[in-house]
N, C-alpha and C positions, 0 to 999 in steps of 0.2 A: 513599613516600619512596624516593627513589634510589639505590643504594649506591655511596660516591665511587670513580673509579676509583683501579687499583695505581698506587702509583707505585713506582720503584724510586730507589735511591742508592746510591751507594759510600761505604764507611767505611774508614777509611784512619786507622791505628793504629801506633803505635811500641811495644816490649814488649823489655825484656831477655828474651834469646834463651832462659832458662833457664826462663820463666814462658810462655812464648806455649803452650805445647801445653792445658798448665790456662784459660788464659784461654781459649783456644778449644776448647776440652770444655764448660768452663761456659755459655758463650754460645751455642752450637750446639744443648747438650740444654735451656736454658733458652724459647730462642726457633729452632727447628727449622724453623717453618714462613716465617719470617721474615727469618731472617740464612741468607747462605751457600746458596739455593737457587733452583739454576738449570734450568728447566725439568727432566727428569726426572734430577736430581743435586742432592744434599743436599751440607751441611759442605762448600762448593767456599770457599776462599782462595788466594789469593795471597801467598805469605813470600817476602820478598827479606831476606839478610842485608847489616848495615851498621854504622857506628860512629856512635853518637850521639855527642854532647857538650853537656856543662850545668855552670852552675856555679852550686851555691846560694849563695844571700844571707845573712845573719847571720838573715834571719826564718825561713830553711828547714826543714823539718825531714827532711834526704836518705835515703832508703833507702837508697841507695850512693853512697858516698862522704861527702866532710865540707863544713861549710860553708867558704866563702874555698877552696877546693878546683876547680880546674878535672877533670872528668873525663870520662871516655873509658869508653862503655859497649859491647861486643857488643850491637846489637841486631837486631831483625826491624821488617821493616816488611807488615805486614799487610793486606789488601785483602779485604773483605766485600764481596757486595751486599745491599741492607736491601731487603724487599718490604711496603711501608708503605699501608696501608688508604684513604690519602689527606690525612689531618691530620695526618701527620709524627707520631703517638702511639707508634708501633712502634720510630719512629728515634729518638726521647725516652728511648723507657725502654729501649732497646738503649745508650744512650752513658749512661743512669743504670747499666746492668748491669755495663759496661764499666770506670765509675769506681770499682764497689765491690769489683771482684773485681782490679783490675790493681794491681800491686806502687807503685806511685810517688805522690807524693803531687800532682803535675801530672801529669795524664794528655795526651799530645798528640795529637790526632786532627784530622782531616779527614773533610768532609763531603761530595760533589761530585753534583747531580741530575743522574740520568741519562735518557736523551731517548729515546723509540724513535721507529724509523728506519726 
């Protein structure tokens, strides 16, 4: 039996600015071989800072801020590459990692396949 090729993707993540270092400790020493490593270079992201905005609903239940509340967050915006075995299972259970360890009760990511060239 064959083993499928790598594939790679980018993960692309929003995080108030005060949680991204935990969020990226956890995900780095949980999946090492996996998130964040680029030929002979481990933990590589990309942080850009930026201002989110959200306004929860009357069903929300906001980490910061209130509901009927327009607000305005410090955030980062994070860039991983996921190095995935072939069936997308790495990049599953990296954005299941992702949902249990990040502060917010919507977590907002991106996924984007990436193509070698």
């Amino acid at each position: 039996m064959s083993t499928p090729a790598l594939q790679k993707f980018k993960l692309v993540f929003f995080s108030p600015t005060a949680n991204t270092r935990t969020i990226l400790n956890h995900l780095f020493t949980k999946f090492p071989q996996e998130l964040g490593k680029v030929g002979n270079y481990e933990q590589c992201a990309f942080i850009m800072k930026g201002t989110g905005q959200f306004l929860p609903t009357d069903s929300a239940n906001p980490t910061i801020g209130g509901k009927g509340q327009l607000e305005f967050v410090e955030e980062d915006r994070v860039e991983m590459v996921v190095n995935d075995k072939g069936k997308k299972e790495e990049l599953r259970k990296a954005i299941e990692e992702l949902k249990k360890v990040h502060p917010y009760e919507e977590v907002a990511f991106d996924v984007y396949k990436l193509e070698d060239i």
